[in-house]
CHARMM internal coordinates of N, CA and C (Angstrom, degrees):
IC EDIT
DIST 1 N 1 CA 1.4365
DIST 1 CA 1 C 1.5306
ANGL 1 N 1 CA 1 C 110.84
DIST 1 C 2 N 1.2733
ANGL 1 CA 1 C 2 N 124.83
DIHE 1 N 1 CA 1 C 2 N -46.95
DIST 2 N 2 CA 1.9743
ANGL 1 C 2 N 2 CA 138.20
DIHE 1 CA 1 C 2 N 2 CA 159.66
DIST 2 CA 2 C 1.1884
ANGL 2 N 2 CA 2 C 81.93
DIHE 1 C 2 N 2 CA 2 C -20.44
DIST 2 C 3 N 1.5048
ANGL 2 CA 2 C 3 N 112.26
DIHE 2 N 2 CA 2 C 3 N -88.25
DIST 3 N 3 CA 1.4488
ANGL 2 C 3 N 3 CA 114.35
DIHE 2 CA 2 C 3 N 3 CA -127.02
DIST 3 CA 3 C 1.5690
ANGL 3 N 3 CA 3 C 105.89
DIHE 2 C 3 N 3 CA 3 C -83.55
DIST 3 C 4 N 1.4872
ANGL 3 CA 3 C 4 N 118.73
DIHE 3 N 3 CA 3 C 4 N -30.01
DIST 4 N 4 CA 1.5039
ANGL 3 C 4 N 4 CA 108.20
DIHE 3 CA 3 C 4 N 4 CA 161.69
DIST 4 CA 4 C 1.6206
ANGL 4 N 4 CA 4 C 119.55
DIHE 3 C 4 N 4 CA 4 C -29.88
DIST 4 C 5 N 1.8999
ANGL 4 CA 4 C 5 N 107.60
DIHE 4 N 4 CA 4 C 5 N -78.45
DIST 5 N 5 CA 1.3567
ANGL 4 C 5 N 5 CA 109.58
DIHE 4 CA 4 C 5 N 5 CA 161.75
DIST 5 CA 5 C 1.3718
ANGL 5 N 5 CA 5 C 132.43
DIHE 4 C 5 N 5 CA 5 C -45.94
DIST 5 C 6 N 1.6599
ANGL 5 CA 5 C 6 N 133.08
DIHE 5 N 5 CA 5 C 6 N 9.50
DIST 6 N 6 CA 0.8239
ANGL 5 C 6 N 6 CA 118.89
DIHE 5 CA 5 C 6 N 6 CA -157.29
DIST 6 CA 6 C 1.8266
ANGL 6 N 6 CA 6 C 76.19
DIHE 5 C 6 N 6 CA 6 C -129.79
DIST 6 C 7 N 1.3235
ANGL 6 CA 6 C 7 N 115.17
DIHE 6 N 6 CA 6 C 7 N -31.08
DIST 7 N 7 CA 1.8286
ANGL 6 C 7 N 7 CA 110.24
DIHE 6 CA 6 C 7 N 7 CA -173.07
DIST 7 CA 7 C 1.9314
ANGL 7 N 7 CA 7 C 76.62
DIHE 6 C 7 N 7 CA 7 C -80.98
DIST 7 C 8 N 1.1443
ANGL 7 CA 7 C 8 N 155.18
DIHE 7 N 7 CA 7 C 8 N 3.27
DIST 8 N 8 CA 1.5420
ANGL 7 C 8 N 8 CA 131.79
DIHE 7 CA 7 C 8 N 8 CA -165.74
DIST 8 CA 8 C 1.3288
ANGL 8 N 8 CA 8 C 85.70
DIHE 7 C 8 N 8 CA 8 C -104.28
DIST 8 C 9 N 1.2494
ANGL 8 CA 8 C 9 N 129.25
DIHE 8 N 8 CA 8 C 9 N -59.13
DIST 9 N 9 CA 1.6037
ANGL 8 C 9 N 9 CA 128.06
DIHE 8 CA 8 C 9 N 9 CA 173.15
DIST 9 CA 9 C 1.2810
ANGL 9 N 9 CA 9 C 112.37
DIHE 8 C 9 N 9 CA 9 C -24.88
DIST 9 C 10 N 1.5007
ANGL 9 CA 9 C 10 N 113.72
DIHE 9 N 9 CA 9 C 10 N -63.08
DIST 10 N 10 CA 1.3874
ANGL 9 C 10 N 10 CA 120.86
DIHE 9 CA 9 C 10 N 10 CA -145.51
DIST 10 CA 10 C 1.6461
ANGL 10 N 10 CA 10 C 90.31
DIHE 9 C 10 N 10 CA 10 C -74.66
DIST 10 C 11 N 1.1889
ANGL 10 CA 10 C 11 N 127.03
DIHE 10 N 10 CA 10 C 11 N -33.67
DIST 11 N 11 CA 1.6078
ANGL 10 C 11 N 11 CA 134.66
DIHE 10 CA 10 C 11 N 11 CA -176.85
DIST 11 CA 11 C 1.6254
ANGL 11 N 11 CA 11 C 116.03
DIHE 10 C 11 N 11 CA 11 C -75.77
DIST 11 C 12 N 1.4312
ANGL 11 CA 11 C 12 N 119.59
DIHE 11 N 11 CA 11 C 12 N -21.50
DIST 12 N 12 CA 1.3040
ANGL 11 C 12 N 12 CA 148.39
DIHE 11 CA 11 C 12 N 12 CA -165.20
DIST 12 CA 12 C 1.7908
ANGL 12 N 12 CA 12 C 95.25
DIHE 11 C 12 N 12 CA 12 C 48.40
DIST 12 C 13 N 1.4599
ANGL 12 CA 12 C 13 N 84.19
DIHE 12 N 12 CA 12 C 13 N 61.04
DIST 13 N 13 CA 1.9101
ANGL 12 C 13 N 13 CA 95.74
DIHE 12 CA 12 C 13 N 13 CA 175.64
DIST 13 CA 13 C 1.6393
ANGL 13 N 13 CA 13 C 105.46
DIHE 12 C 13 N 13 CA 13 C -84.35
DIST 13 C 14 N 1.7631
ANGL 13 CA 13 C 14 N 122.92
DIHE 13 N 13 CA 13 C 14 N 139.79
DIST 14 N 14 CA 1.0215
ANGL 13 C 14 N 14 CA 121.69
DIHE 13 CA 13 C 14 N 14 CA 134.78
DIST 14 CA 14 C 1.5323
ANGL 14 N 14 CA 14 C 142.35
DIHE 13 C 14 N 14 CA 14 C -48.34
DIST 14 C 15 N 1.6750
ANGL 14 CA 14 C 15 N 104.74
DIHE 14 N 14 CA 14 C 15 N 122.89
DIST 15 N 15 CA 1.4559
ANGL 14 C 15 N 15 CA 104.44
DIHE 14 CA 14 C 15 N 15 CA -169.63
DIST 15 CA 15 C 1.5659
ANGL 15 N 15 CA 15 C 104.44
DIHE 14 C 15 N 15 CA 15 C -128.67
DIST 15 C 16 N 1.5124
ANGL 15 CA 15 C 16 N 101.61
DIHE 15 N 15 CA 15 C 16 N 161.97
DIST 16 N 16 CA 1.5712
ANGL 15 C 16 N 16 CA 112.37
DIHE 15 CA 15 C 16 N 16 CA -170.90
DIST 16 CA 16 C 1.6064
ANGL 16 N 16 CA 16 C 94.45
DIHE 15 C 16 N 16 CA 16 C -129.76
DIST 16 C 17 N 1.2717
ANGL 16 CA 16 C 17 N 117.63
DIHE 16 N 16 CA 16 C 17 N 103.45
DIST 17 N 17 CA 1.5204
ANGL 16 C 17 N 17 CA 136.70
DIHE 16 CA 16 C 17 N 17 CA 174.22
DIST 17 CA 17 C 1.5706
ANGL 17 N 17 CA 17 C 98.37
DIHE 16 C 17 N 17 CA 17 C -68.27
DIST 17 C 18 N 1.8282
ANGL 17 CA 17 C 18 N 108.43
DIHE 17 N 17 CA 17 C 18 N 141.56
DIST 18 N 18 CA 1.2499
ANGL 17 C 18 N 18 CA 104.50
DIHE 17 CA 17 C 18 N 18 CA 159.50
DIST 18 CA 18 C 1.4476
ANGL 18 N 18 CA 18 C 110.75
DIHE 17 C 18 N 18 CA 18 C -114.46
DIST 18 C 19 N 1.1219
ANGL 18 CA 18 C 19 N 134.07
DIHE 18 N 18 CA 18 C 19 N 128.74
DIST 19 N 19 CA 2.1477
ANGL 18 C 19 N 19 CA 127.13
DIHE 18 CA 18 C 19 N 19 CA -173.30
DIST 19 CA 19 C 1.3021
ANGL 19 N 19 CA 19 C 90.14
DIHE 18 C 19 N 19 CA 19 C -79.87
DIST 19 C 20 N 1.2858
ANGL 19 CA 19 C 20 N 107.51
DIHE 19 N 19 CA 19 C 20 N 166.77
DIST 20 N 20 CA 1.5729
ANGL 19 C 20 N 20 CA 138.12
DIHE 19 CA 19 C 20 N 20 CA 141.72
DIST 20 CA 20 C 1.2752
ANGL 20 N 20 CA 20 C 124.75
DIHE 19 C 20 N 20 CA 20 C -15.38
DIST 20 C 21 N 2.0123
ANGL 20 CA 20 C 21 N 104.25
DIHE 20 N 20 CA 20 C 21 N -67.31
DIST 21 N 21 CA 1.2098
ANGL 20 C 21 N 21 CA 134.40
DIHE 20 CA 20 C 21 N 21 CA 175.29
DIST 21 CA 21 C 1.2088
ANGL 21 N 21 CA 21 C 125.48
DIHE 20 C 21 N 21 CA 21 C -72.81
DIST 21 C 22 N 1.7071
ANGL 21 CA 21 C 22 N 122.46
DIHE 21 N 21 CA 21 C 22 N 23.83
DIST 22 N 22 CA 1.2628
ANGL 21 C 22 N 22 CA 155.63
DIHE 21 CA 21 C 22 N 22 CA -155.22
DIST 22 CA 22 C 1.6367
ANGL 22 N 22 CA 22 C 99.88
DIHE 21 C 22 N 22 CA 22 C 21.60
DIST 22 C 23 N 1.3608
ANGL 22 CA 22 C 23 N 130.92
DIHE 22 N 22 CA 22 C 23 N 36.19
DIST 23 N 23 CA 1.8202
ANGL 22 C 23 N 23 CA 130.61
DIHE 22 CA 22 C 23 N 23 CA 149.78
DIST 23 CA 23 C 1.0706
ANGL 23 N 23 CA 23 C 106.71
DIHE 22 C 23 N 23 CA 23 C -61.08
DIST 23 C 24 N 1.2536
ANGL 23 CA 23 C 24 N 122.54
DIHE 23 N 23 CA 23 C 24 N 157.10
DIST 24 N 24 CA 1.9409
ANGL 23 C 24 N 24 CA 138.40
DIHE 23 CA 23 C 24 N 24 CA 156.22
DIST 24 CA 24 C 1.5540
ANGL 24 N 24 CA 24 C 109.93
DIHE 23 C 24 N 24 CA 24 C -94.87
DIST 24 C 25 N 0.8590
ANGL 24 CA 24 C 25 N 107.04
DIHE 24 N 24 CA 24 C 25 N 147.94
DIST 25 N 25 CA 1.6088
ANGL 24 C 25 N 25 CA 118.43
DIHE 24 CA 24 C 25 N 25 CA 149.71
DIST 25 CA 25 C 1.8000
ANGL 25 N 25 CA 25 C 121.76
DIHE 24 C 25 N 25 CA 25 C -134.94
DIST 25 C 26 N 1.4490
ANGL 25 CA 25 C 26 N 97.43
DIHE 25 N 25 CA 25 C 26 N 140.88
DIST 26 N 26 CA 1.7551
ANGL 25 C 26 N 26 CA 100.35
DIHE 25 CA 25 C 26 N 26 CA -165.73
DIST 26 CA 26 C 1.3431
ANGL 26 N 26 CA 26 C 109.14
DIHE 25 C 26 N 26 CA 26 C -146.05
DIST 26 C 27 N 1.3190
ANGL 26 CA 26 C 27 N 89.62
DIHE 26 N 26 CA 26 C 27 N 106.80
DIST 27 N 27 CA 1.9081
ANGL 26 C 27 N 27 CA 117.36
DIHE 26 CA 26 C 27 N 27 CA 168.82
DIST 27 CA 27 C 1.1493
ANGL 27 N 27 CA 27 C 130.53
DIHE 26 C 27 N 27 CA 27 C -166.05
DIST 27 C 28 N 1.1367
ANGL 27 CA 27 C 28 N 124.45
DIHE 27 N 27 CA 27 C 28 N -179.27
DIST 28 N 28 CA 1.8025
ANGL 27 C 28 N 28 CA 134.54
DIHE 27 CA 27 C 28 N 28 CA -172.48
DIST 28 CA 28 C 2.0521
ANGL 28 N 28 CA 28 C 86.15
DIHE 27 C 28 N 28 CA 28 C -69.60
DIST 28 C 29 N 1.7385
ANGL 28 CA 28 C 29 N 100.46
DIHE 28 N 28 CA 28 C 29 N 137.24
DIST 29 N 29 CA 1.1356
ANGL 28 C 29 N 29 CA 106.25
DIHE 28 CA 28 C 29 N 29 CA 169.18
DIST 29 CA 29 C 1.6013
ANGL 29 N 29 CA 29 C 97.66
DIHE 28 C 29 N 29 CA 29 C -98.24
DIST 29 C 30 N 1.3742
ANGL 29 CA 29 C 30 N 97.27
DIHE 29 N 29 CA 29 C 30 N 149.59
DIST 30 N 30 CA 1.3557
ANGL 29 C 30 N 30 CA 117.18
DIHE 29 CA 29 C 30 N 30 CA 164.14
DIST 30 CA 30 C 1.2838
ANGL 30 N 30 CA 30 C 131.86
DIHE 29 C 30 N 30 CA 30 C -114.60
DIST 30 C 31 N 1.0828
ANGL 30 CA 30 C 31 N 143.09
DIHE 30 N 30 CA 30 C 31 N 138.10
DIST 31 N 31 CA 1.6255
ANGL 30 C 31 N 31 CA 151.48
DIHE 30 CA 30 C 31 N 31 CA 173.18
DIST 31 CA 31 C 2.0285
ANGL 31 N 31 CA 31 C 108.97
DIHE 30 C 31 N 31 CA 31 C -36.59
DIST 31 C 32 N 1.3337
ANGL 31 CA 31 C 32 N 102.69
DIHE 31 N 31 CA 31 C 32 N 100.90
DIST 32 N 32 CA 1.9396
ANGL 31 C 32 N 32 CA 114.42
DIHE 31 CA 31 C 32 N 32 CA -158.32
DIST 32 CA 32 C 2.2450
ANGL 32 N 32 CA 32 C 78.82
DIHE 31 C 32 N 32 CA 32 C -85.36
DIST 32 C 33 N 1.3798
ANGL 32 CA 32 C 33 N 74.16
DIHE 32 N 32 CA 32 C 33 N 142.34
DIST 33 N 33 CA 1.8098
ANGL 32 C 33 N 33 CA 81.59
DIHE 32 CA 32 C 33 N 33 CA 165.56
DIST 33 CA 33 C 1.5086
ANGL 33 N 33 CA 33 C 109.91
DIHE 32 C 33 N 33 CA 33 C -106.77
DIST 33 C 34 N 1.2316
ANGL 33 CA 33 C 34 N 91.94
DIHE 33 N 33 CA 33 C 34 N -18.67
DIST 34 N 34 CA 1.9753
ANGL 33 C 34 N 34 CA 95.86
DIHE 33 CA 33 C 34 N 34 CA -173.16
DIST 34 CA 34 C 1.7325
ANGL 34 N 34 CA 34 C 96.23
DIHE 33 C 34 N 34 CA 34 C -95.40
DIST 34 C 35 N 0.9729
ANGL 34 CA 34 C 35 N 108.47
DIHE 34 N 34 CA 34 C 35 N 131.50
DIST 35 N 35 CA 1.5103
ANGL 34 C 35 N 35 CA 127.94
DIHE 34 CA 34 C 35 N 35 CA -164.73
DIST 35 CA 35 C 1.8194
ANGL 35 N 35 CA 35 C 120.59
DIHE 34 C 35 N 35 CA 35 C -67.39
DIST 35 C 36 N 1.5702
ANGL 35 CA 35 C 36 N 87.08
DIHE 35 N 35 CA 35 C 36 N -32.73
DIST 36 N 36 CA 1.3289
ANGL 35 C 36 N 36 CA 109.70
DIHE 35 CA 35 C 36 N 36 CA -176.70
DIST 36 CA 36 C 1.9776
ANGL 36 N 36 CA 36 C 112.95
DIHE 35 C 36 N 36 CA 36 C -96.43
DIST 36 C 37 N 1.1023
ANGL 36 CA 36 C 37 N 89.90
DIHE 36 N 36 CA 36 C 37 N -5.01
DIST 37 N 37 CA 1.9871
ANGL 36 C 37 N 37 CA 90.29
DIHE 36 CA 36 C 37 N 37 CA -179.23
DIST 37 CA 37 C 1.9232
ANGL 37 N 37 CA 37 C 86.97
DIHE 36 C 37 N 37 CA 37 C -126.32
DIST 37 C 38 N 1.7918
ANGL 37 CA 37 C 38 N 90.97
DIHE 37 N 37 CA 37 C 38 N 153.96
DIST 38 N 38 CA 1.3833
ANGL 37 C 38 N 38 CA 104.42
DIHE 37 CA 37 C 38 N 38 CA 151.27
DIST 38 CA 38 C 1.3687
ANGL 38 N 38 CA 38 C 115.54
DIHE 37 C 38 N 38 CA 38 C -97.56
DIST 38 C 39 N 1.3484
ANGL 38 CA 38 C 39 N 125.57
DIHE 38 N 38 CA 38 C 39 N 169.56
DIST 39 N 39 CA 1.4246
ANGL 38 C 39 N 39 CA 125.71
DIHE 38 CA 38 C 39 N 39 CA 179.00
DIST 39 CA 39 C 1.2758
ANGL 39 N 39 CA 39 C 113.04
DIHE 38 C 39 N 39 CA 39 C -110.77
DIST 39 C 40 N 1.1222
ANGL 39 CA 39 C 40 N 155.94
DIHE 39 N 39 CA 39 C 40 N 123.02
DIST 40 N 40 CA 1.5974
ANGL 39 C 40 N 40 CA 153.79
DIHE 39 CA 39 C 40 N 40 CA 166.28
DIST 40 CA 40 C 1.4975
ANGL 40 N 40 CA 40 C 117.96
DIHE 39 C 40 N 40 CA 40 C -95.84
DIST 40 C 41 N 1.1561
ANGL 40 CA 40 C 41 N 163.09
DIHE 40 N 40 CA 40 C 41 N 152.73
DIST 41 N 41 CA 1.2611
ANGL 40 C 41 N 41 CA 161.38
DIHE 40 CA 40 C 41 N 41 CA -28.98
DIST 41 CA 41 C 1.5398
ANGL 41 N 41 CA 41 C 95.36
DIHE 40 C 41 N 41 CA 41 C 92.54
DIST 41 C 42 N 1.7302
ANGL 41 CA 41 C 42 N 114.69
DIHE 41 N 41 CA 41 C 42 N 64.48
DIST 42 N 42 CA 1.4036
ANGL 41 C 42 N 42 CA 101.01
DIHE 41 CA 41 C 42 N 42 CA 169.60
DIST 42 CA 42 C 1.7532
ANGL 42 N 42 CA 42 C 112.44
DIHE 41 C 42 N 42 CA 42 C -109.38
DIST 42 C 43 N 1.3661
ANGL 42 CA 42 C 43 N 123.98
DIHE 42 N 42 CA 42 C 43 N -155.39
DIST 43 N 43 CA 1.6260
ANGL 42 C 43 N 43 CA 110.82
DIHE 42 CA 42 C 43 N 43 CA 179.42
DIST 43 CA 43 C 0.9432
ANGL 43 N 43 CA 43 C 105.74
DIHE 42 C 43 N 43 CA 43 C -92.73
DIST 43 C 44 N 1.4451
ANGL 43 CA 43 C 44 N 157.72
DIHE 43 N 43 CA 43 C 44 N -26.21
DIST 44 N 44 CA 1.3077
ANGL 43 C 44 N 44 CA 136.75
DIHE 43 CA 43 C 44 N 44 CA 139.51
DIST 44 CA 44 C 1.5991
ANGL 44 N 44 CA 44 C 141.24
DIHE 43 C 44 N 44 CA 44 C -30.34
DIST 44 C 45 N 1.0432
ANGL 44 CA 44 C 45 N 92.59
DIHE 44 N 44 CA 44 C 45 N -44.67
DIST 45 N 45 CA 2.2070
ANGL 44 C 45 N 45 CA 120.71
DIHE 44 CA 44 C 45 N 45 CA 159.69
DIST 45 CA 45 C 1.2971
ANGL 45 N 45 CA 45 C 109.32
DIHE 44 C 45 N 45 CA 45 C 143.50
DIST 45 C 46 N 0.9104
ANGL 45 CA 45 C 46 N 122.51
DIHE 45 N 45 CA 45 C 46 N -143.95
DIST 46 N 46 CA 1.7858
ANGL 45 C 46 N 46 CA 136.97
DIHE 45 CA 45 C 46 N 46 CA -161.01
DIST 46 CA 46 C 1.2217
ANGL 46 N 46 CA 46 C 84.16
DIHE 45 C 46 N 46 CA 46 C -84.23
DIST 46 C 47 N 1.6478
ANGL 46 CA 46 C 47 N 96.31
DIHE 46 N 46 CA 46 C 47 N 137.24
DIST 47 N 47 CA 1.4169
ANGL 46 C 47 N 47 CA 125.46
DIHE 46 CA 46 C 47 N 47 CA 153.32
DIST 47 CA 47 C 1.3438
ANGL 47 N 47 CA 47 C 143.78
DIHE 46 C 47 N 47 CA 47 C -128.12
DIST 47 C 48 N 1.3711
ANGL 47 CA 47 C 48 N 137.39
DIHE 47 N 47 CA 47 C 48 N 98.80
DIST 48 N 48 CA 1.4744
ANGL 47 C 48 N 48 CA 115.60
DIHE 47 CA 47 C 48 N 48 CA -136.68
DIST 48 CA 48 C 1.9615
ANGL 48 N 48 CA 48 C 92.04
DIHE 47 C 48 N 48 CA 48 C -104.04
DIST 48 C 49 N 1.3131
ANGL 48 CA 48 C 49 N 113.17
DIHE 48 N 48 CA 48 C 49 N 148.03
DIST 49 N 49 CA 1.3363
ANGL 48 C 49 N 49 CA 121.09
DIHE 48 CA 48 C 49 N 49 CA -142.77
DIST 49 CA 49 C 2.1291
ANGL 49 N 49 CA 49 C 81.92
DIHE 48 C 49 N 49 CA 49 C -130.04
DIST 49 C 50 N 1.5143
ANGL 49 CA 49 C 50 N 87.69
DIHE 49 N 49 CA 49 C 50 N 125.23
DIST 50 N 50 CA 1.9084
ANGL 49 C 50 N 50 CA 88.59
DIHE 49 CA 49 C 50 N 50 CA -177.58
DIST 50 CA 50 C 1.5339
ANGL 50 N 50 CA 50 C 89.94
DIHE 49 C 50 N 50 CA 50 C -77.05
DIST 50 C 51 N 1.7491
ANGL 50 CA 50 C 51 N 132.82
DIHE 50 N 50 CA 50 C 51 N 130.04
DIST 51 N 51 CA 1.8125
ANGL 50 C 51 N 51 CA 130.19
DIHE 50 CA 50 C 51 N 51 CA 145.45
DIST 51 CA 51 C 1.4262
ANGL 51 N 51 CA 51 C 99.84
DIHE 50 C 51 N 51 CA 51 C -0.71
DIST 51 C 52 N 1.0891
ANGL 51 CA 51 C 52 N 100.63
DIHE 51 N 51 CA 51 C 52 N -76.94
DIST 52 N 52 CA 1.9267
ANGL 51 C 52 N 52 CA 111.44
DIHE 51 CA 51 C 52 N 52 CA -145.57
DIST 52 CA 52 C 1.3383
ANGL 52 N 52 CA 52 C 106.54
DIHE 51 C 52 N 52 CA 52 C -65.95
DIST 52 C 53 N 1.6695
ANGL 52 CA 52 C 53 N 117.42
DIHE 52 N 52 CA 52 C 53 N -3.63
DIST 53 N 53 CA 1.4710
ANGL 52 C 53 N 53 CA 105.69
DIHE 52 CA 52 C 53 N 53 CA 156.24
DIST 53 CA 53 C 1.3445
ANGL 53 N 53 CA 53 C 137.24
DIHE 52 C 53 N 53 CA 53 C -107.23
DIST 53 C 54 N 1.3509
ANGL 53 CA 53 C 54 N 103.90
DIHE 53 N 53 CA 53 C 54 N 18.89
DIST 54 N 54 CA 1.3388
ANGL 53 C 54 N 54 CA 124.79
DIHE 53 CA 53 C 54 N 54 CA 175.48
DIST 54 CA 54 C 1.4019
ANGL 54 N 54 CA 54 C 111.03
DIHE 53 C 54 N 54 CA 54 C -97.14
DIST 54 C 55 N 1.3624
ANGL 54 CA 54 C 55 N 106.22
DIHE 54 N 54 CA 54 C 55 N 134.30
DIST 55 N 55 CA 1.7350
ANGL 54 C 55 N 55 CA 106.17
DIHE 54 CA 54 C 55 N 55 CA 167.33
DIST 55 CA 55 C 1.4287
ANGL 55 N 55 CA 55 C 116.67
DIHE 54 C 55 N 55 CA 55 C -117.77
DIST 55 C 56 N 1.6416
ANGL 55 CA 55 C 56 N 122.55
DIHE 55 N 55 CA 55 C 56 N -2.85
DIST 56 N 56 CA 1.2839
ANGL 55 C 56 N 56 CA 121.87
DIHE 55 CA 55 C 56 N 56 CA 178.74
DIST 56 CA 56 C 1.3452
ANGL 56 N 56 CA 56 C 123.37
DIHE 55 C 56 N 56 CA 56 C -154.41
DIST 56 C 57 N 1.2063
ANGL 56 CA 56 C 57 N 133.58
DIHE 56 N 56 CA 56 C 57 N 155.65
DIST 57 N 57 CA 1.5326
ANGL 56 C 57 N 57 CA 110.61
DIHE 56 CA 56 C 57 N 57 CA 161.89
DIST 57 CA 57 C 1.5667
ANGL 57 N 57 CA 57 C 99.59
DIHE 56 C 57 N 57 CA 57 C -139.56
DIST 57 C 58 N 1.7612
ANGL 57 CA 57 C 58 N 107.42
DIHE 57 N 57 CA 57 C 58 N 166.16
DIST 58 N 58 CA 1.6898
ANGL 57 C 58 N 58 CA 103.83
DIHE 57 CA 57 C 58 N 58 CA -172.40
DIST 58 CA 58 C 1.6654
ANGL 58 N 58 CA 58 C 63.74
DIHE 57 C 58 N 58 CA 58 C -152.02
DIST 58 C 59 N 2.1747
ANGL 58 CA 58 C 59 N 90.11
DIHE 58 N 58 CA 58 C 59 N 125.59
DIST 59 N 59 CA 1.6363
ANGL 58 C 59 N 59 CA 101.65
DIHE 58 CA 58 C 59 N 59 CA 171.97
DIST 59 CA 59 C 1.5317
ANGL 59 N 59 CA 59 C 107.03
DIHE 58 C 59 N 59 CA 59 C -96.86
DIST 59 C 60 N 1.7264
ANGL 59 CA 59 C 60 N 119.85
DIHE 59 N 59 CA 59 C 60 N 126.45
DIST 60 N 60 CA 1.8172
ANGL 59 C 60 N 60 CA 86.70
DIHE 59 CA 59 C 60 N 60 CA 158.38
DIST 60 CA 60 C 1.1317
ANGL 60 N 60 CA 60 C 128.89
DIHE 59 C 60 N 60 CA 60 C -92.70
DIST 60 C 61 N 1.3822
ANGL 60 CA 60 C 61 N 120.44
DIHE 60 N 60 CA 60 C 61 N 145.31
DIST 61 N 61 CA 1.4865
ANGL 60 C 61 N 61 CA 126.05
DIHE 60 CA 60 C 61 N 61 CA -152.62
DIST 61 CA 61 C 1.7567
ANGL 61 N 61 CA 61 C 102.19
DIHE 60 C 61 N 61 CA 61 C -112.86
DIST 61 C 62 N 1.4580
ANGL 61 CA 61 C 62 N 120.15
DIHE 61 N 61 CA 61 C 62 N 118.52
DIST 62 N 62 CA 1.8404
ANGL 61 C 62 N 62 CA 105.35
DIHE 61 CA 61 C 62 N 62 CA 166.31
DIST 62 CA 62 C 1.1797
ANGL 62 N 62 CA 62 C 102.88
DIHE 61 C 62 N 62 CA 62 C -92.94
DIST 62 C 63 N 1.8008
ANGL 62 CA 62 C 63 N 85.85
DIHE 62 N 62 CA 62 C 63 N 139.93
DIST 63 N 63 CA 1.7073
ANGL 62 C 63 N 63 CA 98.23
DIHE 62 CA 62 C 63 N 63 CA 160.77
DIST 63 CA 63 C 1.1257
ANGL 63 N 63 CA 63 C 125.42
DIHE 62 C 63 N 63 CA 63 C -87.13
DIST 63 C 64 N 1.3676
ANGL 63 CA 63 C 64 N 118.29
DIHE 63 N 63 CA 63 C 64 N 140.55
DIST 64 N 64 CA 1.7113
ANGL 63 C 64 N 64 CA 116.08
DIHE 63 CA 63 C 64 N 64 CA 161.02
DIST 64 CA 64 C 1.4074
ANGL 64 N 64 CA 64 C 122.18
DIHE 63 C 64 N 64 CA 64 C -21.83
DIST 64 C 65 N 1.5288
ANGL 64 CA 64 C 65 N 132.84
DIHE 64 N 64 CA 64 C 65 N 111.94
DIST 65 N 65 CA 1.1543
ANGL 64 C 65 N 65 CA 121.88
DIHE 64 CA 64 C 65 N 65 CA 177.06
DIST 65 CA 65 C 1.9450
ANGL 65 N 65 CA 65 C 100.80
DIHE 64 C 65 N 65 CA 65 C -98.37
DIST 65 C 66 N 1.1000
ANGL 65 CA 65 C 66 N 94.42
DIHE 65 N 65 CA 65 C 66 N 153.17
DIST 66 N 66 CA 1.4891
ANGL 65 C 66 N 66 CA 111.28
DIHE 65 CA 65 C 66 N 66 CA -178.98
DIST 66 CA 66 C 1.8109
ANGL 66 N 66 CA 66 C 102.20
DIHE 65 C 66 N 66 CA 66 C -48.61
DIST 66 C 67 N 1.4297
ANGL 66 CA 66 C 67 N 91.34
DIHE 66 N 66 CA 66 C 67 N 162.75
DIST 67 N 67 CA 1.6659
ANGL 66 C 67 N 67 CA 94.71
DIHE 66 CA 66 C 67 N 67 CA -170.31
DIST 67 CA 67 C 2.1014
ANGL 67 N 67 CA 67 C 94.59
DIHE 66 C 67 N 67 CA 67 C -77.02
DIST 67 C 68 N 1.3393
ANGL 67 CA 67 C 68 N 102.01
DIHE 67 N 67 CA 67 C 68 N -59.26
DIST 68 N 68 CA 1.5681
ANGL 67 C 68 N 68 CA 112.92
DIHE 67 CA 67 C 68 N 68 CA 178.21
DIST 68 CA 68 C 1.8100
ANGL 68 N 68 CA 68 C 111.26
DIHE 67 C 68 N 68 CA 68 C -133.60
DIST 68 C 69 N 1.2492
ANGL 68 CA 68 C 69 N 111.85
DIHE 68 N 68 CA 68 C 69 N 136.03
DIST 69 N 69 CA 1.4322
ANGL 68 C 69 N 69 CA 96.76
DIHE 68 CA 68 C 69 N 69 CA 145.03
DIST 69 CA 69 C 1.2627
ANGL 69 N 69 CA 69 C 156.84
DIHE 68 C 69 N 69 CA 69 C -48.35
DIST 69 C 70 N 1.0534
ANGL 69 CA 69 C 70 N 164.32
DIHE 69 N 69 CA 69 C 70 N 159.96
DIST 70 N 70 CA 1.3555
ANGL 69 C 70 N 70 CA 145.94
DIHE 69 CA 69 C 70 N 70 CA 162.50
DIST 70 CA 70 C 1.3837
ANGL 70 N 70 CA 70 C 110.24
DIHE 69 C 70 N 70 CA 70 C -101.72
END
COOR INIT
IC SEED 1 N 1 CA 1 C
IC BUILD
């Protein structure tokens, strides 16, 4: 789960947190300095998220789109 959120940061990938308390949270992850929270990038602003209340994460990933069609 670290290193998921931690390759979404490094990508400035959108992520969809799952809590404990079965809530979501959904935004651009960001690079956490405090070891023990994740950081989110949601529309309200930063949200730093304690590990131990997370039970999941789903990254979205873009694909390369073609340069042109033919």
């Amino acid at each position: 789960m670290r290193k998921q959120l931690y390759v979404a940061a490094e990508r400035s990938e959108e992520v969809t947190i799952i809590l404990r308390d079965g809530g979501t949270i959904n935004g651009v992850a960001t690079v956490s300095t405090d070891p023990d929270r994740a950081k989110v990038i949601c529309f309200d602003g930063a949200v730093w998220i304690p590990y131990n209340e997370i039970t999941h994460v789903n990254r979205v990933i873009q694909l390369k789109k073609n340069v042109t069609p033919k």
